[in-house]
C-alpha positions as CSV (number, residue, x, y, z in Angstrom):
1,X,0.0,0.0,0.0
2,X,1.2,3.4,-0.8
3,X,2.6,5.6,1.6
4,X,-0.3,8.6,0.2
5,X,-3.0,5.9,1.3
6,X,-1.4,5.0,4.8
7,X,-0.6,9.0,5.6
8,X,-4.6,9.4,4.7
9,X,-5.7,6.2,6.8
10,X,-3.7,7.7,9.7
11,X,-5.3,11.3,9.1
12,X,-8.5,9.6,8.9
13,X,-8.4,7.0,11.7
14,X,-9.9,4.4,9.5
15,X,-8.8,2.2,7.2
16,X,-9.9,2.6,3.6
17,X,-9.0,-0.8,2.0
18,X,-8.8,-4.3,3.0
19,X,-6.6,-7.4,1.2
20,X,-8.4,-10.2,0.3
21,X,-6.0,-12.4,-1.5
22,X,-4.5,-11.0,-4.1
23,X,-7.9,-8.5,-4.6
24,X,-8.1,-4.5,-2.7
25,X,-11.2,-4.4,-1.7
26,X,-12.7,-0.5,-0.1
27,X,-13.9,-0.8,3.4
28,X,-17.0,1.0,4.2
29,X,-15.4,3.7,5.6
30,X,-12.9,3.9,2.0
31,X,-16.5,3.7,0.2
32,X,-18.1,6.9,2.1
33,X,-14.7,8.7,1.5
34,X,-14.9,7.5,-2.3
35,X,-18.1,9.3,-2.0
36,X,-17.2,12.6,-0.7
37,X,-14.3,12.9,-2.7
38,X,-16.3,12.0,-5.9
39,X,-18.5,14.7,-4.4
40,X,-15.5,17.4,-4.6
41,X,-14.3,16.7,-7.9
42,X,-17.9,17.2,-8.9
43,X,-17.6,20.8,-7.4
44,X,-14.4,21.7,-8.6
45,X,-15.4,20.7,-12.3
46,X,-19.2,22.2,-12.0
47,X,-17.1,25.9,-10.6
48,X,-14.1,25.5,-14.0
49,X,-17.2,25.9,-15.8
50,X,-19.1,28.4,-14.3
51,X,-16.0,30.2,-14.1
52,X,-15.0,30.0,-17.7
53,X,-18.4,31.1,-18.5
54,X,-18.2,34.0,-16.6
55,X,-15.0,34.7,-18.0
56,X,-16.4,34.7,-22.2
């Protein structure tokens, strides 16, 4: 696992995947931060554009 992902787990105090095997599998608490995070990039994308149009 990647040092990013551990620093984050630590931040977090949860841990965001689990090792099944050879398979990564999210935990449920890696699943509600997949969530908010897809949440954010949402943002940021939906204010780029609202931006550039503001902008022409």
């Amino acid at each position: 696992m990647s040092v990013q992902v551990r620093k984050l787990e630590e931040q977090l105090d949860a841990v965001l995947f689990e090792q099944i095997g050879k398979k990564i599998y999210l935990t449920e608490d890696g699943k509600k931060l997949y969530e908010y995070a897809d949440k954010i990039f949402n943002l940021v994308n939906e204010a780029k554009l609202t931006i550039n149009d503001m902008t022409i």
